[in-house]
C-alpha positions in Angstrom: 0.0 0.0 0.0 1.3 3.6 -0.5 -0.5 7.2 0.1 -0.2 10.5 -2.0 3.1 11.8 -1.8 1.8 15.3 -3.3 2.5 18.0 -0.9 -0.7 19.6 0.9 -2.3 22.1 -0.1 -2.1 26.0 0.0 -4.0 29.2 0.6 -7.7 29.2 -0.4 -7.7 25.2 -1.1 -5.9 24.5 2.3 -8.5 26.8 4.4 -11.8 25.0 2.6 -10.5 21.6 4.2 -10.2 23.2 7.5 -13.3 24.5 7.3 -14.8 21.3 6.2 -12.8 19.6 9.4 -14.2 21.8 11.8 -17.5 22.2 10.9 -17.3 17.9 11.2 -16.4 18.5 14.6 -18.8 20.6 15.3 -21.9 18.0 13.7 -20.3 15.4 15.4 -20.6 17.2 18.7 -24.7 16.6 18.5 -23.9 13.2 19.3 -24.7 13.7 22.6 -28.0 14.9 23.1 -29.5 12.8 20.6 -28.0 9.4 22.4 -29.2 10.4 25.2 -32.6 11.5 24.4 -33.5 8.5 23.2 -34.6 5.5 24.5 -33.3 2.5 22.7 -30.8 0.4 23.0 -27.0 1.7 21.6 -27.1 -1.2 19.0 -30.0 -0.2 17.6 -29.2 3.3 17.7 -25.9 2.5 15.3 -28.0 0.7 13.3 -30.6 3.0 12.6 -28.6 5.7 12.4 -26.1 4.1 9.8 -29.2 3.4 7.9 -30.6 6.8 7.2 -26.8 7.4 6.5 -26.5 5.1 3.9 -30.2 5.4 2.2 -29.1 9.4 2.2 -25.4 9.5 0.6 -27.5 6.8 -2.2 -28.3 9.2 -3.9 -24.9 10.5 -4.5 -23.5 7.2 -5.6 -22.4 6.6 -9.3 -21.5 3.1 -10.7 -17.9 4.7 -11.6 -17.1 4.9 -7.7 -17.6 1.3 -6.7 -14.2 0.1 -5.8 -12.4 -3.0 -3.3 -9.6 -3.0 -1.3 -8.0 -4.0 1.8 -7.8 -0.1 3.2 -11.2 0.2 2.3 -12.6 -3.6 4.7 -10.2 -1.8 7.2 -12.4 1.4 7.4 -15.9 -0.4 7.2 -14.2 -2.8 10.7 -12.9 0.1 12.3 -16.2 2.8 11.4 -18.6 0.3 12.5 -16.5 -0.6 15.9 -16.2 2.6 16.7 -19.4 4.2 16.5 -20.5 1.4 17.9 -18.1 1.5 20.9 -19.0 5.5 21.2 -22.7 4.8 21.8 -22.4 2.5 23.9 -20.2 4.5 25.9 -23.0 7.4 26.2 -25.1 4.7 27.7 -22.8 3.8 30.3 -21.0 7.1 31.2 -21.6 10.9 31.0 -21.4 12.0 27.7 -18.4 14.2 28.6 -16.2 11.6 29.6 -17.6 9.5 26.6 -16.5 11.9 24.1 -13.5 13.0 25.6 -12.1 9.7 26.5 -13.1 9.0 22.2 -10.3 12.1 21.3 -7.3 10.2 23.1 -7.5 9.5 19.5 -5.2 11.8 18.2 -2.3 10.2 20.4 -2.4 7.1 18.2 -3.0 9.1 15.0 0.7 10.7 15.3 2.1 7.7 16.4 0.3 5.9 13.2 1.1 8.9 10.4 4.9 8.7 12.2 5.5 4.5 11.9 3.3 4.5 8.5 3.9 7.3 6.6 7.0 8.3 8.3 5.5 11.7 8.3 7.6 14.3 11.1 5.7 15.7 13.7 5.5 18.9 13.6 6.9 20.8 17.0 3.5 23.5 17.2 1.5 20.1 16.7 3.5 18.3 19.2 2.8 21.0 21.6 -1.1 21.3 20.8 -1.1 18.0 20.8 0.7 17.5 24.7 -1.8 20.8 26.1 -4.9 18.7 24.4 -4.4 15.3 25.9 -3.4 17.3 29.3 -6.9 18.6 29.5 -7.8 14.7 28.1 -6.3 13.8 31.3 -7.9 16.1 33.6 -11.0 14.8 33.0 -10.1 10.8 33.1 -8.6 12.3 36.6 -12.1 13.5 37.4 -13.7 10.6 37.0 -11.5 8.0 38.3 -13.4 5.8 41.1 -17.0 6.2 39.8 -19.6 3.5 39.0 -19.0 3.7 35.4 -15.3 2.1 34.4 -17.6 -0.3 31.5 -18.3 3.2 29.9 -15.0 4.9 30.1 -13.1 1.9 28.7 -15.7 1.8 25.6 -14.8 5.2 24.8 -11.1 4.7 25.1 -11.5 1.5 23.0 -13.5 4.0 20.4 -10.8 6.7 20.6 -8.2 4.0 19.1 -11.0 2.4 16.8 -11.3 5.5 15.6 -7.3 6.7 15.1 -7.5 3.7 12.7 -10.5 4.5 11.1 -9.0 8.6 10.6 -5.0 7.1 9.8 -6.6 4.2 7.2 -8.1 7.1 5.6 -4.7 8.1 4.1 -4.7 4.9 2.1 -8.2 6.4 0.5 -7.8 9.0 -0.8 -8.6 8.4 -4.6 -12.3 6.9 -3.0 -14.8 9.5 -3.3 -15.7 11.1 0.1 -19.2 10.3 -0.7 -19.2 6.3 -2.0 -16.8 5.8 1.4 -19.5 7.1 3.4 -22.0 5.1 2.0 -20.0 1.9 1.9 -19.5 2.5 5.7 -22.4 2.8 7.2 -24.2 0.6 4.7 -21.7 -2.3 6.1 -22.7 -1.4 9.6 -26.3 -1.3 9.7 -25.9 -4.8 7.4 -23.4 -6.0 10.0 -25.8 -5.0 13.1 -29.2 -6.1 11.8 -28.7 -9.6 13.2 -27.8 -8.2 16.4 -30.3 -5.7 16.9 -33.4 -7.3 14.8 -35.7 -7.5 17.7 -35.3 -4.4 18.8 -36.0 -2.4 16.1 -39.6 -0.9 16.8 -39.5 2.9 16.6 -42.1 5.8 17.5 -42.5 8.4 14.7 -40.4 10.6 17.2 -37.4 8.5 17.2 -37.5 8.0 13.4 -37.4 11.3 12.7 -34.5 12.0 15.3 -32.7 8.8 14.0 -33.3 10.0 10.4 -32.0 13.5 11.5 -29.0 12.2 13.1 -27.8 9.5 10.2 -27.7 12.6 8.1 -26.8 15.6 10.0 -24.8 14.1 12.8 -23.2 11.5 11.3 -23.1 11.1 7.2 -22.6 14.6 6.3 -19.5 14.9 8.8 -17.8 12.0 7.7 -18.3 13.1 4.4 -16.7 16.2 4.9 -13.9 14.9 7.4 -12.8 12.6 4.2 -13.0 16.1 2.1 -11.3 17.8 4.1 -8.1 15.2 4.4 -7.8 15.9 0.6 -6.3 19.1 1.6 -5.5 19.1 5.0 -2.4 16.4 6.9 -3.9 14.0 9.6 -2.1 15.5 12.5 -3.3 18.9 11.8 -7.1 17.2 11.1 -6.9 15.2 14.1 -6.2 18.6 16.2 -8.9 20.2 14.2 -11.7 18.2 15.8 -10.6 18.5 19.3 -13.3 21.2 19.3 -16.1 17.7 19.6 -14.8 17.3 23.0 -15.4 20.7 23.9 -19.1 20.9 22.4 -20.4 18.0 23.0 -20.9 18.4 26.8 -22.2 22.1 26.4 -24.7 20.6 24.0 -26.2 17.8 26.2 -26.0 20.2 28.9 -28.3 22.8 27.6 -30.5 20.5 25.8 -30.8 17.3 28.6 -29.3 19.2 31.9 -26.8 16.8 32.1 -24.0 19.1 33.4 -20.2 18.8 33.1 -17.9 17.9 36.4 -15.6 20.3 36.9 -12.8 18.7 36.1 -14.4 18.2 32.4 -14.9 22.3 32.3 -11.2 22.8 33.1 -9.7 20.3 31.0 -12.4 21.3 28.2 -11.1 24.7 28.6 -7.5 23.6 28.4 -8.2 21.7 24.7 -9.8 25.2 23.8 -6.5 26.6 24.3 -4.7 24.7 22.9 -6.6 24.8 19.6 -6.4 28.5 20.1 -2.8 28.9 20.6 -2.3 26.7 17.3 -4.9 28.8 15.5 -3.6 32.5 16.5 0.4 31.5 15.8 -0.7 30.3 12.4 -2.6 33.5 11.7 0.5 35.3 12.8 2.9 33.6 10.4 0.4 34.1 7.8 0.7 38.2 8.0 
């Protein structure tokens, strides 16, 4: 297997896939409040909401994009185990300390993009890297001793699940954005259905959150995640959507009442930081 050697992009081109990263990380950061407004089981959840994922990016599927590979059964395995992995982890735990636990994640991306694509790490992604997982860590802190281990392991299990699924995505980037997100989350809900089959009865309610959140929450993101990598290098990507962790608890928050611990607000604060102090030096540079 090899990735594109071309060099990243510049200027105009360059700030379109960070936009396209970040406003994935901010999508993504509805997670939350949908999983834990509803009632269902987390299988079932993943299922349904892979469904109305699939039936949605259809549409945008031409005959000329159907493709095979090994990179491409690694991302369908490591999509579905980690969304899977993440719901579940909702159920179990906050959704803060689901969601932040999921963005230990970018540790393993810089030690993949290193071994694989011998790519250097960068010293101001280093350090935004360090100040992120240190607010990462403030929160695990926080949390240590409760009643809810099960759920914090899930979501560590889905931060590396989901480092594979980001790093794999290297290998894929002559698949169109829009067939890989089809292909995914058509293979999950397919993959799922024998799990969750009798527990698949919905209220109109739930199938028009479900249908909301397979598109806006979850298809749509991925789509523009994969778009955005076209432009954009997975270290700075993977830094990029450190702003989930931060939304994600302010959603559920103001929508369910489920507030933050303290040590989640601090070490939120200190992953907004370090996106900020990124952010304002490259802005700098660039005058």
């Amino acid at each position: 297997m090899s990735t594109d050697k071309k060099p990243y992009a510049t200027g105009s081109a360059l700030n379109r896939g960070r936009f396209f990263i970040l406003l994935a990380g901010v999508l993504w950061s509805l997670a939350g409040v949908f999983i834990k407004s509803l009632e269902l089981p987390p299988l079932a959840i993943v299922f349904y909401r892979s469904l109305f994922a699939s039936l949605f990016f259809l549409f945008f599927v031409r005959t000329k994009m159907w493709t095979a590979s090994v990179p491409l059964l690694i991302s369908v395995a490591s999509y579905t185990a980690a969304i899977s992995f993440f719901v579940w982890a909702n159920k179990l735990t906050t959704a803060a300390n689901a969601i932040v636990l999921q963005y230990t994640a970018p540790i393993f991306v810089f030690l993949f993009v290193r071994l694989l694509f011998r790519e250097v790490i960068s010293k101001i992604n280093l350090t935004t890297l360090f100040l992120g997982m240190a607010g990462v860590g403030v929160i695990f802190a926080g949390s240590a001793g409760q009643p809810d281990s099960a759920g914090v392991m899930m979501a560590i299990l889905s931060g590396f699940l989901f480092s594979v699924y980001m790093t794999n995505l290297g290998f894929l980037k002559s698949v169109h954005p829009g067939y890989l997100t089809f292909v995914n989350n058509l293979v999950c809900w397919l993959t799922l259905y024998p799990l969750v089959q009798s527990q698949l009865t919905l209220s109109l309610r739930e199938g028009a959150a479900l249908a909301v959140m397979g598109v806006v929450q979850l298809g749509i993101p991925y789509f523009l995640f994969s778009k955005g990598l076209e432009t954009v290098s997975l270290q700075e990507a993977s830094l990029i959507v450190l702003i989930e962790p931060v939304l994600n608890p302010i959603w559920v928050a103001l929508v369910v009442g489920e507030v933050p611990s303290v040590a989640t607000l601090i070490g939120g604060g200190v992953i907004l930081l370090s996106l900020a102090c990124r952010y304002a030096g490259l802005l700098a540079k660039a005058r």
